[in-house]
N, C-alpha and C positions, 0 to 999 in steps of 0.2 A: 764652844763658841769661838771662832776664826775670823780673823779678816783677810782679805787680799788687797794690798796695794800697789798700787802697777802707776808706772812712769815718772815717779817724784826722783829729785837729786837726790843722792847719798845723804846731805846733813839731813834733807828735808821730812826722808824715809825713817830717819833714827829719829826725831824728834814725835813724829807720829806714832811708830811706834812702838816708842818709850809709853806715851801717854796713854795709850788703848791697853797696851799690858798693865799698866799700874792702875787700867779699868776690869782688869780679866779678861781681856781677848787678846791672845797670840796672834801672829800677823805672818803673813808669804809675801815675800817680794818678787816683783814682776818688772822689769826695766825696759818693756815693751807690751805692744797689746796683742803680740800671739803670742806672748809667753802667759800675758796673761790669762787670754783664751784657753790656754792649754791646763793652767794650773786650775783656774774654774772648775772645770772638767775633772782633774782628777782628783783635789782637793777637798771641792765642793765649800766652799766658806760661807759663813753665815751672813755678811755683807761685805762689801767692793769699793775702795776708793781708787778713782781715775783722777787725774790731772790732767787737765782742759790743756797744759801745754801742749800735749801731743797730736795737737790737730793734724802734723802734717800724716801720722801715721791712720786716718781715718777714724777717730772716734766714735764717729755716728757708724758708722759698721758694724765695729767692737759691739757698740751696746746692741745693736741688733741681736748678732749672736748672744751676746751671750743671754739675752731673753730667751730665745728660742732653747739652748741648752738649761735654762732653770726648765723653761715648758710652763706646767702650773703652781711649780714652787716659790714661793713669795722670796727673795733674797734682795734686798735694796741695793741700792746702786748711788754713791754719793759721788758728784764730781766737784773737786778741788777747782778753782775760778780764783779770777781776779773780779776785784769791786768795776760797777758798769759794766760786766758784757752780759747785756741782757738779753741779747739777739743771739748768740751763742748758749744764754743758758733756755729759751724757750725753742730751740732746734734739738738741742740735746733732751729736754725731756720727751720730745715728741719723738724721739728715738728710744726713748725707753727709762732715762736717767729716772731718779724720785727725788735728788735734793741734792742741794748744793753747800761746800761748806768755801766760804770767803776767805782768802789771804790779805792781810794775816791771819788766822783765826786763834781763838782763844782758849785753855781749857778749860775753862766752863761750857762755851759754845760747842765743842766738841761732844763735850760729856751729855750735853741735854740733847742735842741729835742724836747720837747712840741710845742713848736711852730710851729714845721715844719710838726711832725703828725698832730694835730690841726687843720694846713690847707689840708694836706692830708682827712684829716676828711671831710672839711667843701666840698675840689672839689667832694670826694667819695658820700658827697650827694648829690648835684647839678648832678654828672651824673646818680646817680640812681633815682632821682625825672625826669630825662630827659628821660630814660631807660624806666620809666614806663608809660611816656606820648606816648612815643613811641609803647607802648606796646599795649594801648588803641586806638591811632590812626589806628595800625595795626589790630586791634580789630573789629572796625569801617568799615575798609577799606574791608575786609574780608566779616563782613555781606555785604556789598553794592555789592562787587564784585558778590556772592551766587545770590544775587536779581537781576544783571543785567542780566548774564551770567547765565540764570535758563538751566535745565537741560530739560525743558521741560518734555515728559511723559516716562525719563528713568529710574525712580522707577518703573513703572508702567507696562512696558514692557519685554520681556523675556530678556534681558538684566543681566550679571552679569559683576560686573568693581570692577577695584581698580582705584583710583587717589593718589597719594601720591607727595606731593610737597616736591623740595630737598630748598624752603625758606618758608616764611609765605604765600606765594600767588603762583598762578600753573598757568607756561607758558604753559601745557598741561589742553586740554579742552574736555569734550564729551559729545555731544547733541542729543537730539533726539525728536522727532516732526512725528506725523501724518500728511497727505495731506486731501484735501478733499473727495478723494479717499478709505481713510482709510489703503492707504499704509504707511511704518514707514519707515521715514527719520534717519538716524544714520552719527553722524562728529565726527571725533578723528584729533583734530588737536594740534601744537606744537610750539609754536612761539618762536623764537630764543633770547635768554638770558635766564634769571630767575627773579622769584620774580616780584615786583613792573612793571618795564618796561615789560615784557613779557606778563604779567596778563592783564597791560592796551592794549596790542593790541586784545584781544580777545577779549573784549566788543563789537567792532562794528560787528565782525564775528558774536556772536550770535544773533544780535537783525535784521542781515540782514537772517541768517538760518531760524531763529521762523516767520519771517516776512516769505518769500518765500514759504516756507514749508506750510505753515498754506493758502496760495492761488494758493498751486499745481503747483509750476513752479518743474521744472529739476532739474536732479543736475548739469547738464553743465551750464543751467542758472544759479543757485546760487552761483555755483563755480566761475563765471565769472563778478556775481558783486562783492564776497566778493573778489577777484583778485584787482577790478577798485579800489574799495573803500580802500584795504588796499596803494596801488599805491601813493595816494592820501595822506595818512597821517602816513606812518610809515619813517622813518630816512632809507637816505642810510645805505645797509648793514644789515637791520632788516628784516624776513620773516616768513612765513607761512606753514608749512609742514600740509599737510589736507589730509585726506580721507573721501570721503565723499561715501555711500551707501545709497540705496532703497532695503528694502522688501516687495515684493508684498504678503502677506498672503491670495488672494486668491489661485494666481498662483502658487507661490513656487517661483518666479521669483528674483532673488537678481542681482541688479546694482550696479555694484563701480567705482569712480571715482577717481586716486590715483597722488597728488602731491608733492613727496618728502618725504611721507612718508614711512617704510619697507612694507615691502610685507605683506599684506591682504592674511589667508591664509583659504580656504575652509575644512571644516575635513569632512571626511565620516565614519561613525562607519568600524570598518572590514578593510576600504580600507588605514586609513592617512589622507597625504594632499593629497587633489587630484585635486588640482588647485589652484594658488596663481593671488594674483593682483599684480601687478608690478607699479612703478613709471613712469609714461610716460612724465613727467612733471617737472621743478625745483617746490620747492615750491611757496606759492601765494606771486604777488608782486614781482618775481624776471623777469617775462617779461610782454611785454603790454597785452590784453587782448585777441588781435585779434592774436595773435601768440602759442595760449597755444592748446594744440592739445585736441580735445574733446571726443578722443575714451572715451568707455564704458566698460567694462569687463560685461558680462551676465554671470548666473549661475543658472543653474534650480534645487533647491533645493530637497532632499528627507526627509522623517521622520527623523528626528533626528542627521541631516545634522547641522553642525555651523560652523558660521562665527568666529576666531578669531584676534585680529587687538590688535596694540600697538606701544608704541612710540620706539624713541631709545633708552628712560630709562632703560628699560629692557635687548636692549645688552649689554648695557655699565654699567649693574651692577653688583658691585664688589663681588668678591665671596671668600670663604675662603682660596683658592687655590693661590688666587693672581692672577687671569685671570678675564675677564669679564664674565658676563654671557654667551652672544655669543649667534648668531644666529642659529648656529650649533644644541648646548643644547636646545633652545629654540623650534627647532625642532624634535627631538631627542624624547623630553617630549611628545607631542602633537602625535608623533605617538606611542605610547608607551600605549596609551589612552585606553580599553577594551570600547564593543559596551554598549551604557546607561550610559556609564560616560562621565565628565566632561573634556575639556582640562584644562577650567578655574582653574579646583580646582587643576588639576594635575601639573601645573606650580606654584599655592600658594605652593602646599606641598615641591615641588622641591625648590623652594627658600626658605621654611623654612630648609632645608637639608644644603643649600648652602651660602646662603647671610652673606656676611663679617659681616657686621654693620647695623642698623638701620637708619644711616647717607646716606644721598643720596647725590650724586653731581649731581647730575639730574632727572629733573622731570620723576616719574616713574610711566606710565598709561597702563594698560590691561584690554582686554575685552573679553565678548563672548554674542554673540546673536546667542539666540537656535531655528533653520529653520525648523519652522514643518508646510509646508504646510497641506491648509486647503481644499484641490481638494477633494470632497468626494470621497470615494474608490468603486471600482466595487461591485455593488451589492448593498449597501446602498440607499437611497431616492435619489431623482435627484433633481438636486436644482432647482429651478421655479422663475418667473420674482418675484422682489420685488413690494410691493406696499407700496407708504405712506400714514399713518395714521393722517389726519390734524392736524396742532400746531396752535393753535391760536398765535397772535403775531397782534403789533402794526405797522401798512402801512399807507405812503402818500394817503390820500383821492382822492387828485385831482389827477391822472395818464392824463400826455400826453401821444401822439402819437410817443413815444419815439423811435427810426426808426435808424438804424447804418448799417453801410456796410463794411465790410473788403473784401478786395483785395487784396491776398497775393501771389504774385509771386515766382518764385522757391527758387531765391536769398533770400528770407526773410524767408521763412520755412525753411531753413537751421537753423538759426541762432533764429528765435522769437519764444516762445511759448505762441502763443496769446490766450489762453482759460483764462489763470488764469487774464489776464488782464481784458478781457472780463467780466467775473462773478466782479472783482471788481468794473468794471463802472458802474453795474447795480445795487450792491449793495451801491457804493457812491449815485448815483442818488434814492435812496429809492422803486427800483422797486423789490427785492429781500431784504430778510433776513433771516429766520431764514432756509431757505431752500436751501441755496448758496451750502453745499455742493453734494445735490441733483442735482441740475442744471450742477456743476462743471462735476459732472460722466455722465448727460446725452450729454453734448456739447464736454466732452471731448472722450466719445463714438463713436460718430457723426465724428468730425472733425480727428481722427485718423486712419477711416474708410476711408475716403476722399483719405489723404495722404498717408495710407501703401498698400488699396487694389486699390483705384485709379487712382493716380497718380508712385507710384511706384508699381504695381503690383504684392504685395507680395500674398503669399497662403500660407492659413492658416493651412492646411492641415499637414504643414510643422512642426506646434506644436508636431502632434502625435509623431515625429523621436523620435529615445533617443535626450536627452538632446533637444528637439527639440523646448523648449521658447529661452533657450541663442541660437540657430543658428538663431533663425527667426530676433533676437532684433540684430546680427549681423549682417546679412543679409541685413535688413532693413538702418542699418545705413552704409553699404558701399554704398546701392544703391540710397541713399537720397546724402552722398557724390558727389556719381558721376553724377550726374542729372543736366542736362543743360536747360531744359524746363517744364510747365507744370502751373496751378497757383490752387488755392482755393478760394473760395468767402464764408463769411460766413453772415448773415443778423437774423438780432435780432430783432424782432417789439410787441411792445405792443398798440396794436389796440383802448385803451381806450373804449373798450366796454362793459366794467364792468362784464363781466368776468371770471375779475382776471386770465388771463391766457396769458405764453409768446409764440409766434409764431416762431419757429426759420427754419434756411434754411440754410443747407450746401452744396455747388455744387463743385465738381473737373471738370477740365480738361482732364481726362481718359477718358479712353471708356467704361469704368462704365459696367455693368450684366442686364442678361435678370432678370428685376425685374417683369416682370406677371408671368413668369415662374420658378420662384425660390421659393422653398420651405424650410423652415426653419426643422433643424432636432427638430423630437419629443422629449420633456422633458426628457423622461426616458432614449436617449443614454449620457450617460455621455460623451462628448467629450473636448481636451482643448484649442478648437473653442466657437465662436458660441454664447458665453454666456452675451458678453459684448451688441449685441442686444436684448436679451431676458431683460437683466438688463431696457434699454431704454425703452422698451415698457412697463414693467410694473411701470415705474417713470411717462409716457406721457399719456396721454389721447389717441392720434393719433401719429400715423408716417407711412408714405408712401412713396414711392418714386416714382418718373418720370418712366416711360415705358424705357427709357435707361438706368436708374439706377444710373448716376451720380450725382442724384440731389434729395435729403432727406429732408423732410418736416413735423415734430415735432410741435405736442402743448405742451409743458409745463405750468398741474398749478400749482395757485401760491396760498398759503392760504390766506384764507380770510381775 
């Protein structure tokens, strides 16, 4: 413990301190205010007395600096004064002073001001020792958070975002994840508070998304366990605002799934918006699971077609005007957009025009994924069955007769999407690996073929309309809705014949097509039919189906 005192007379400086040493604190003399500025600096003392004599040398300067060189270190600053000037001592603390000690002063007076900065001192460290453990815990908490709540592959994808948390930690989240499929999964969701408690409910959201996503279930399904599971552990009055979307890059095909959060809005170069998602839902967690309405919004994308999606941060951010930003604006921007640019960027540049402050009151998240189907265009190469090229990879030796049956009545194809489960059994049981997601495209080929041309009797034909993948994906799901009969059986067998090949078998309840007399269109018409069987056959060895045609029969192999 140190003092510095600067600008007192010689007797005046002995007589101080004498008294501060026979308190415990050794003293620097300063006989000016840049030496004292200087000694500050290299000294560092624990508190400063100045003498108000020195006006002519600018005091109110001094204490400037020498704030600015503590920075955020508490150090008091006591000025020496005569009795009455009170206009001097209310200028000077508003330059920085903390207290004043009167002449003559006494030592007692002396001694109960020391004493009482002193301990100002000592609590001033204790919370800034506590502040910075603070600071590291938040540190700590931050990487883990990044690690659990990974973004999955949205660096990696056409994707451009901001995230901007209005504490240390972001009640706003957005993930993204491929299927086995190779279509890309996209979630913007929002959970209600800020900081620490907001941050922690998204953990389970993402690790049930990367989970899901990654064995090809829906987004109704995943939307519907991360529903159960927040149910389960978030506090009355805590929820979930989520959008969740599918883009199909073969098809153009884009699904969204929207609860509680603003409207998802489609742009079309030339045209705006030209279709929004709407909320059809409170957010997650605010009802039971079996209650949450599962419509789908479909959108059949074009070149250069985008999705953009964001939280409320965005309307409710404050602007120079004293208004929020608004929905309104928000729109306003976004059509305003020329065809080849950005909305993303054209809402950055608008809130660098507009935005009050740097300071958020809420978490503030924007996005845009750029929709460029991959349909090759008339005229170009036609696309052709894939084939795969063998991976070697390590397999169970001994293979049973590993033999399963599904029985799926109307009632449960509403509601199960049983392929992803599928593919995981056979991959727990070691009969599948490195080729699951192989398998995933040719079973889920198979069994959607069952259900939309068989048991619901969609036509495909139906794709060629405008717009005509979202009517069909509409379509399909009023008529799965309203269906009161009908079942699917699917059958999985590995033969143990060494092989190495799986036997699979899907049969509907429909009345199924003349399969001797059906003939698949040639390669070269590009149609946006038709393709999903071309893909099968060249993943299988065999596929045939029964002379009724409700009943399909696939080898899949398996690598060696």
């Amino acid at each position: 413990m140190k003092a510095l005192i600067a600008g007192t007379d010689p007797a005046s400086y002995a007589m101080l301190s004498k008294r501060l040493s026979a308190m415990g604190c050794p003293t620097l003399a300063a006989r000016d205010l840049n030496t004292a500025v200087q000694l500050f600096l290299s000294e560092q003392p624990n508190i400063v007395f100045l003498d108000s004599a020195l006006e002519s040398e600018d005091i109110t300067a001094a204490l400037q600096e020498l704030r600015r060189i503590a920075g955020s270190n508490y150090v008091p600053i006591m000025v020496l004064t005569n009795r009455g000037d009170e206009t001097s001592m209310e200028r000077l603390v508003a330059a920085g002073a903390d207290d004043f000690l009167v002449k003559p002063w006494s030592s007692a007076a002396l001694k109960a001001k020391l004493t009482a900065h002193l301990r100002t001192v000592h609590y001033y460290g204790q919370l800034a020792r506590h502040a910075g453990r603070l600071e590291w815990e938040k540190t700590v908490a931050c990487d883990i958070f990044d690690k659990i709540v990974q973004k999955g592959c949205l660096d990696r994808s056409p994707i451009k975002y901001q995230l901007s948390p209005a504490g240390v930690l972001n009640g706003d989240f957005l993930l993204a994840a491929e299927n086995p499929s190779g279509g890309l999964l996209l979630m913007l969701g929002d959970m209600s508070g800020h900081d620490l408690s907001a941050a922690a409910g998204s953990l389970p959201i993402a690790e049930i998304f990367h989970a899901m996503a990654a064995r090809g279930f829906s987004l109704v399904d995943i939307a519907v366990e991360m529903n159960t599971k927040l149910r389960a552990l978030l506090p009355r009055g805590m929820f979930c605002a989520a959008l969740l979307a599918e883009w199909n890059k073969d098809t153009g095909l884009l699904t969204c799934w929207n609860a509680g959060m603003p409207d998802a809005l489609f742009l079309r170069p030339g045209e705006g918006i030209v279709l929004r998602c709407s909320s059809r839902n409170p957010p997650l967690s605010a009802l039971p699971s079996d209650q949450l309405d599962r419509t789908l919004d479909h959108f059949k994308a074009r070149q250069e077609d985008r999705l953009f999606i964001y939280s409320d941060g965005l309307i409710d951010l404050a602007t120079t005007s004293g208004d929020n930003f608004g929905q309104e604006n928000i729109e306003d921007t976004l059509r305003s957009v020329a065809t080849g640019n950005s909305g993303f960027d054209a809402i950055v540049d608008r809130l660098k025009a507009v935005r009050a402050s740097t300071l958020l009151s809420d978490d503030l998240t924007y996005a845009e994924l750029n929709l460029s189907p991959t349909l090759i265009a008339p005229g170009a190469a036609p696309i052709r069955a894939v084939t795969r090229a063998p991976k070697p990879t390590a397999r169970v030796e001994s293979k049973s007769n590993c033999v399963f049956e599904l029985h799926l009545g109307i009632d449960v194809l509403k509601k199960v999407d049983v392929v992803p489960e599928v593919v995981r059994t056979l991959t727990a049981l070691g009969i599948t690996g490195s080729e699951d997601s192989y398998l995933f495209t040719v079973l889920r080929e198979l069994f959607t073929n069952a259900v939309e041309h068989g048991l619901l009797k969609m036509d495909s034909r139906m794709k060629q309309e405008e717009n005509g993948f979202a009517l069909y994906c509409e379509e399909r799901d009023r008529r799965l809705a309203a269906a009161t009969q009908g079942s699917a059986r699917l059958r999985v067998c590995d033969h143990g014949n060494g092989k190495n090949e799986l036997h699979l078998e899907v049969e509907d309840s429909g009345d199924g097509f003349d399969a001797l007399s059906y003939q698949p269109p040639p390669p070269e018409e590009l149609l946006p039919h038709g393709r999903g069987i071309m893909l099968v056959r060249g993943l299988c060895s065999e596929v045939r189906y029964s002379p009724r045609g409700n009943h399909v029969f696939a080898t899949f192999p398996l690598n060696p």
